[in-house]
SESE-942070 format. One record per residue (C-alpha): residue number from 1; residue in three letters; x negated, y, z negated. Coordinates in pm, 1 decimal. Layout:
N
+-----+--------+----------+----------+----------+
| num | residu |       c1 |       c2 |       c3 |
+-----+--------+----------+----------+----------+
| NUM |    ALA |        X |        Y |        Z |
...
+-----+--------+----------+----------+----------+
//
This chain:
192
+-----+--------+----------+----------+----------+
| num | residu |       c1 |       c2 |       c3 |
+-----+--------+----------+----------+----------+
|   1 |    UNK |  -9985.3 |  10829.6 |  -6637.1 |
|   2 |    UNK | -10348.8 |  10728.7 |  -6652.3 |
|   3 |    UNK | -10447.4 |  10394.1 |  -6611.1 |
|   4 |    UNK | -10620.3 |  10419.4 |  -6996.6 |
|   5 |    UNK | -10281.5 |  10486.0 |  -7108.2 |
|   6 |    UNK | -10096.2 |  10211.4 |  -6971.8 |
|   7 |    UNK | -10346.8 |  10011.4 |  -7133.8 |
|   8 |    UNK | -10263.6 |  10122.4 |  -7469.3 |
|   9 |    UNK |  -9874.3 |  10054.4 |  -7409.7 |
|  10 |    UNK |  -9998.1 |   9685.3 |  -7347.8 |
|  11 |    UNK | -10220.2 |   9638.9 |  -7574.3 |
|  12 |    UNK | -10064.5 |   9822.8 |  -7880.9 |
|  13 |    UNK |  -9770.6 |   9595.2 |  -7837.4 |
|  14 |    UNK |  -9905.6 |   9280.4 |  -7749.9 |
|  15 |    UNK | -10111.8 |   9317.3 |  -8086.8 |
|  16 |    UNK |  -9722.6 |   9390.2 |  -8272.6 |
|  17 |    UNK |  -9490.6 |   9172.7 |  -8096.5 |
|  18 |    UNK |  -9645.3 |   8813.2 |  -8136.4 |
|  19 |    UNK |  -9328.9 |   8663.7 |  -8000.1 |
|  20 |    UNK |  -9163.7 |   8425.9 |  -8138.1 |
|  21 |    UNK |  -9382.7 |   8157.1 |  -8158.3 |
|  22 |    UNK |  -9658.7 |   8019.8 |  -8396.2 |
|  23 |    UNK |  -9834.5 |   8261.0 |  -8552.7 |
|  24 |    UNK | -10177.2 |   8365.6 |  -8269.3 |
|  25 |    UNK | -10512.2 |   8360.8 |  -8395.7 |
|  26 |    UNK | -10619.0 |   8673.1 |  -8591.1 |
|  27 |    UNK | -10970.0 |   8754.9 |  -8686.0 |
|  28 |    UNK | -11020.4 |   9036.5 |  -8950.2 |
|  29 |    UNK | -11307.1 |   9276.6 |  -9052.4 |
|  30 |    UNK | -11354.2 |   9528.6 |  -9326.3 |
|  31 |    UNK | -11498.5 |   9829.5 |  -9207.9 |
|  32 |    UNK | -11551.9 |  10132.8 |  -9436.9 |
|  33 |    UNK | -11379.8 |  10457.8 |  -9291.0 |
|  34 |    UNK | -11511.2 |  10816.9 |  -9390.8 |
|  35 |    UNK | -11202.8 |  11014.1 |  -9610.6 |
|  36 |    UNK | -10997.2 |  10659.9 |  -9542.9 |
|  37 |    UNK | -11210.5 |  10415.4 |  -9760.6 |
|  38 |    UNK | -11209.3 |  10059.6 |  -9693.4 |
|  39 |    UNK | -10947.8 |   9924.1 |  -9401.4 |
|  40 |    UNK | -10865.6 |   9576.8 |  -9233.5 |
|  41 |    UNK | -10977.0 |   9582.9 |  -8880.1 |
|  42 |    UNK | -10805.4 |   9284.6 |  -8715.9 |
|  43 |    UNK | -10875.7 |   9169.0 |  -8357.3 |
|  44 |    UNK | -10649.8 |   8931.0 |  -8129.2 |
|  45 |    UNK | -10746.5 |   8849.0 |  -7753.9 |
|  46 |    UNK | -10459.8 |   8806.3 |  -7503.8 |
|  47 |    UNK | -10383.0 |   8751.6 |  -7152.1 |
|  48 |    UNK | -10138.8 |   8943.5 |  -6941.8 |
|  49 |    UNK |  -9963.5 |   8682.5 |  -6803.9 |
|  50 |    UNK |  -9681.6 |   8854.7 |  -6587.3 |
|  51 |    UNK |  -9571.5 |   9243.1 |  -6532.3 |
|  52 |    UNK |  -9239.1 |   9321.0 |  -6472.6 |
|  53 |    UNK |  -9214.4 |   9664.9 |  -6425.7 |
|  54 |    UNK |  -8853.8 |   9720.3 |  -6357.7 |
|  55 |    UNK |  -8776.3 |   9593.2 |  -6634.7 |
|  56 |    UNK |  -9041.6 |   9717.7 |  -6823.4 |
|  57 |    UNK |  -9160.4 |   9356.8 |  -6982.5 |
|  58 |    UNK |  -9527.8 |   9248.5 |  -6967.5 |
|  59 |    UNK |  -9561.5 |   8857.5 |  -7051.7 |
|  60 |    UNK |  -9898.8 |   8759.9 |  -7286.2 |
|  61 |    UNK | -10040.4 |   8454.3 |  -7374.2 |
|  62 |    UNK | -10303.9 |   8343.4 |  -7662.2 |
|  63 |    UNK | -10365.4 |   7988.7 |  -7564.7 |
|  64 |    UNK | -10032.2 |   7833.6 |  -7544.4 |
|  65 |    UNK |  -9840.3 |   8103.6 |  -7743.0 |
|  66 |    UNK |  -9669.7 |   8332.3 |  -7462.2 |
|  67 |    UNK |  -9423.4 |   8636.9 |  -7537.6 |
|  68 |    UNK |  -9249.1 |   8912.3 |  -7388.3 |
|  69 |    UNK |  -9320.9 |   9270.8 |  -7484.6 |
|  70 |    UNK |  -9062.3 |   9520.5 |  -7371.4 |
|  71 |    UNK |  -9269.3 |   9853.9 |  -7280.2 |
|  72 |    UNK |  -9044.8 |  10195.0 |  -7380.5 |
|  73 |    UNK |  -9076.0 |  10471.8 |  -7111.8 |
|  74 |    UNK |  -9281.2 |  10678.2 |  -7322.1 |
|  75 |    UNK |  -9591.6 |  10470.5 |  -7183.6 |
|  76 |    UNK |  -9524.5 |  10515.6 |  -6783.9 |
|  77 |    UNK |  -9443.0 |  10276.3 |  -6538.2 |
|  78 |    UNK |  -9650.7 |   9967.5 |  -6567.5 |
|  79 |    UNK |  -9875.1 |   9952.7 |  -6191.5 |
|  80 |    UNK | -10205.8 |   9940.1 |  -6354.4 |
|  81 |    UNK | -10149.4 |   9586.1 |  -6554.2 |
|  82 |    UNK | -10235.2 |   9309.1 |  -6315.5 |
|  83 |    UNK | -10159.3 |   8893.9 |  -6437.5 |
|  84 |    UNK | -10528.3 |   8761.5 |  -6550.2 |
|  85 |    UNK | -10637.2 |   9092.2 |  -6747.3 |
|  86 |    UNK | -10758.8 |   9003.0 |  -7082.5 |
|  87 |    UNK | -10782.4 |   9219.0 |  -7354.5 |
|  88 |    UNK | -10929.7 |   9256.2 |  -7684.6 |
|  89 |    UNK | -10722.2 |   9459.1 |  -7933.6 |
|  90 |    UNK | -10838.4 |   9543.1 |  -8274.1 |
|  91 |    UNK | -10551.9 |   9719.8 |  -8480.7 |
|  92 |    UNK | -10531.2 |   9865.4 |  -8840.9 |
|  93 |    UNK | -10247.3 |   9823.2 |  -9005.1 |
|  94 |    UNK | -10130.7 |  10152.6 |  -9191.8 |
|  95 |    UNK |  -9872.4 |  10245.1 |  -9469.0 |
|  96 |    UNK |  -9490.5 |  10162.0 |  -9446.1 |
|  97 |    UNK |  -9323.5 |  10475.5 |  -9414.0 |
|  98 |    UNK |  -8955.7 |  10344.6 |  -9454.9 |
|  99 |    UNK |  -8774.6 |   9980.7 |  -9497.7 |
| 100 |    UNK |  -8403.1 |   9902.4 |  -9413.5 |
| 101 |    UNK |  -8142.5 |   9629.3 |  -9358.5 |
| 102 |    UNK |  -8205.9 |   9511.7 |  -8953.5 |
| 103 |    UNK |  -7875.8 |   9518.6 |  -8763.6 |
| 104 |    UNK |  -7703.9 |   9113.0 |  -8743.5 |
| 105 |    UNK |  -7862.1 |   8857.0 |  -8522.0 |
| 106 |    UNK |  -8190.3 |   9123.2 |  -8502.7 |
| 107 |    UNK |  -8496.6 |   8883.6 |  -8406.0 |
| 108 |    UNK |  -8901.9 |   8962.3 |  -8485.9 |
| 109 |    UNK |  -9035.1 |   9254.2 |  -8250.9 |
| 110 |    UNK |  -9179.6 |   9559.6 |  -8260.7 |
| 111 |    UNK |  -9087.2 |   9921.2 |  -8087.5 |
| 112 |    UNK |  -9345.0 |  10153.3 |  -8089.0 |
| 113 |    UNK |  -9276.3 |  10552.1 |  -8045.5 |
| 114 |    UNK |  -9484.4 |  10853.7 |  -8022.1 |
| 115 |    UNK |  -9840.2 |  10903.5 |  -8140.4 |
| 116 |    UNK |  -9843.4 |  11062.5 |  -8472.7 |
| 117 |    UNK | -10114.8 |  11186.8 |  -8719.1 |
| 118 |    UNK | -10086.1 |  10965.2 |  -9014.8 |
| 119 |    UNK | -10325.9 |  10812.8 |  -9305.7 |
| 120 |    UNK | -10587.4 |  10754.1 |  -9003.5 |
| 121 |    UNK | -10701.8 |  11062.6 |  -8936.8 |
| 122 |    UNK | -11093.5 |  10970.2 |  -8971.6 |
| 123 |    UNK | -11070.6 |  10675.4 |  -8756.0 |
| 124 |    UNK | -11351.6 |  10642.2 |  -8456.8 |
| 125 |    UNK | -11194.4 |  10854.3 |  -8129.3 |
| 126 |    UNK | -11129.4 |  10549.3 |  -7949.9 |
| 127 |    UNK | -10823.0 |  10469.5 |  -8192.2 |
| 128 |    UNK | -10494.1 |  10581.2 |  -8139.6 |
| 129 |    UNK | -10220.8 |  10628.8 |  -8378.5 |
| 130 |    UNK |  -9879.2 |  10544.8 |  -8359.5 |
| 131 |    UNK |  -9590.2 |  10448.4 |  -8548.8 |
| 132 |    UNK |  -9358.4 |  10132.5 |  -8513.1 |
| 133 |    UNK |  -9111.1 |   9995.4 |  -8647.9 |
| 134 |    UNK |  -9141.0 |   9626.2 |  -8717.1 |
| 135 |    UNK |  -8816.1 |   9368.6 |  -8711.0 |
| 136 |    UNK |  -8929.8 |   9103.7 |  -8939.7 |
| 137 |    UNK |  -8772.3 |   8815.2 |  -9219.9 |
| 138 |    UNK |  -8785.8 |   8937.4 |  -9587.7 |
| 139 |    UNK |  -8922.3 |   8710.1 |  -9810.7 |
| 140 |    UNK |  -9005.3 |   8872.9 | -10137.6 |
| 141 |    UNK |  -9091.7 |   9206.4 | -10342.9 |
| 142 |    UNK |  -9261.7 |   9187.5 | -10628.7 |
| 143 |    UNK |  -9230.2 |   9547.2 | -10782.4 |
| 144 |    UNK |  -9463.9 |   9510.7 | -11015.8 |
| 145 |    UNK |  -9747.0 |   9483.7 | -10777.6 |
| 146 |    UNK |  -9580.1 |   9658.2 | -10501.0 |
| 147 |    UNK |  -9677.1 |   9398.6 | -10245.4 |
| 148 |    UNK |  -9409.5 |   9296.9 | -10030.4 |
| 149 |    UNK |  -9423.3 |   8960.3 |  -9780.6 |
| 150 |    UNK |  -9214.5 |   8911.8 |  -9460.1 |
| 151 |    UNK |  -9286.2 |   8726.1 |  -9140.6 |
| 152 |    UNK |  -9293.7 |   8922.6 |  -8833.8 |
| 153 |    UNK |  -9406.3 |   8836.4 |  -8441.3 |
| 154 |    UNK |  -9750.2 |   8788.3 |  -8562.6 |
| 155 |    UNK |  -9694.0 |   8536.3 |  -8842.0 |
| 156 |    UNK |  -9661.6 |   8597.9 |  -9277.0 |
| 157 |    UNK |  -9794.3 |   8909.7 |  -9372.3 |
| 158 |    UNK |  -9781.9 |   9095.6 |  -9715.8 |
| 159 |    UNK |  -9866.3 |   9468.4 |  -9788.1 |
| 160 |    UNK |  -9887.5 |   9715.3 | -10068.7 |
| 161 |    UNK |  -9600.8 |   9964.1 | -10102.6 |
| 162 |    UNK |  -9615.2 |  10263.1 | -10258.5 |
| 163 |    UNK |  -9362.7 |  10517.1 | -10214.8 |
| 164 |    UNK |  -9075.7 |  10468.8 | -10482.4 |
| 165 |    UNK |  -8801.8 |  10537.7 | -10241.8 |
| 166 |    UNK |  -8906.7 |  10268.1 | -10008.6 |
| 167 |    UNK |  -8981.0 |  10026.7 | -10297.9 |
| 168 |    UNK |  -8567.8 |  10089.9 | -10439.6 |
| 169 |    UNK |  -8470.1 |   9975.2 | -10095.6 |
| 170 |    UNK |  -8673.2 |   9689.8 | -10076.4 |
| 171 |    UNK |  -8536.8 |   9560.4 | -10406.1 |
| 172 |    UNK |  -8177.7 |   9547.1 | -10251.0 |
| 173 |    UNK |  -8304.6 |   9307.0 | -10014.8 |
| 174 |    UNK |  -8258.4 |   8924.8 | -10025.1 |
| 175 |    UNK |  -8530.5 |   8632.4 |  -9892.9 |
| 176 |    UNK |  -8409.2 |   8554.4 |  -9541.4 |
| 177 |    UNK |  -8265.9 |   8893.3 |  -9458.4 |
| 178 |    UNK |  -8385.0 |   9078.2 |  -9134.6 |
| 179 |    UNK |  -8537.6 |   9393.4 |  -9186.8 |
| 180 |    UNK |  -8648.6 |   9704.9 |  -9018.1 |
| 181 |    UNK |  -8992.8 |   9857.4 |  -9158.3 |
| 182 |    UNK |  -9151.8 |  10150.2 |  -9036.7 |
| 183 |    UNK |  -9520.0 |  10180.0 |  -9013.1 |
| 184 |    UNK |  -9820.3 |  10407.9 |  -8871.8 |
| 185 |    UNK | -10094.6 |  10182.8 |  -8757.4 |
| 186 |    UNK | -10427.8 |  10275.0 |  -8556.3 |
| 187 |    UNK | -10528.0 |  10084.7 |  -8247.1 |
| 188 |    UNK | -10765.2 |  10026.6 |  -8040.8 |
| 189 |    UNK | -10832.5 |   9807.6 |  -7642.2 |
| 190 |    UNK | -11123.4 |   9692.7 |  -7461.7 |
| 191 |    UNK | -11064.4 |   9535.3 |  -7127.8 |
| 192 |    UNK | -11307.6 |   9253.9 |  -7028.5 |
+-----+--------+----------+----------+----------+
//
């Protein structure tokens, strides 16, 4: 696998799986996307901090938050991450495509799978589209807005929903419960 793709393992899931510890510094930016409209661009700077390739876990740090990332194989073995590399990653956050009940004792993370084509389809080429599925604490859906707020590995968040099938499942759910959503986000690294 290239080295540009090993990147993106790293960075796509460092920007998803803020560990467990206080929420890392997020800046945001409104850009305006041809055929997409306008879209949250948010950045975070890490550090790798340790590469374990056997086990496929890569260690980052944003100031004195640290957490592990496990890499799936779909990304290739992890020889091109060295301790010390910084990274910017600016991520857009797309639609959730499905919400369930997590399995018990399921903690914040993220798994990412294959590239997809999704609602970011006019993005500049340098993003890349994936989906993920985000374990995260329910805290409340209000259907008549369709905005739903949890707290994953990157802190509180809250986002529209949509699709009446997903919005029936989020109603069964209590605050406190551990839930699985599904989501197609765009992403994008820059080493320096």
């Amino acid at each position: 696998m290239s080295k540009h793709m090993s990147w993106i393992f790293a960075i796509s899931l460092a920007a998803g799986v803020a560990g467990c510890a206080p929420a890392p510094m997020v800046t945001t930016q409104t850009v305006i996307v041809a055929g997409v409209g306008p879209v949250e661009v948010e950045q975070l700077d890490v550090e790798i901090v340790d590469v374990q390739p056997a086990e496929r876990i890569v260690l980052v740090r944003q100031g004195r938050n640290t957490w592990h990332v496990a890499v799936p194989e779909v990304f290739g073995n992890l020889q091109n991450i060295r301790p010390g590399d910084r990274v910017e990653i600016r991520r857009v956050e797309g639609a959730i495509l499905g919400a369930m009940r997590a399995r018990k004792g399921a903690r914040p993370g993220v798994v990412y799978t294959e590239a997809v084509s999704g609602p970011f389809q006019n993005l500049p080429d340098k993003f890349v589209v994936r989906s993920l599925t985000l374990t995260a604490r329910f805290e409340s859906f209000d259907p008549g807005t369709g905005i739903v707020s949890y707290v994953g590995p990157a802190g509180p968040r809250s986002l529209m929903v949509v699709d009446p099938v997903i919005k029936a499942d989020l109603r069964r759910l209590r605050r406190g419960d551990m839930v699985e959503l599904t989501f197609a986000e765009a992403f994008h690294f820059q080493k320096y």
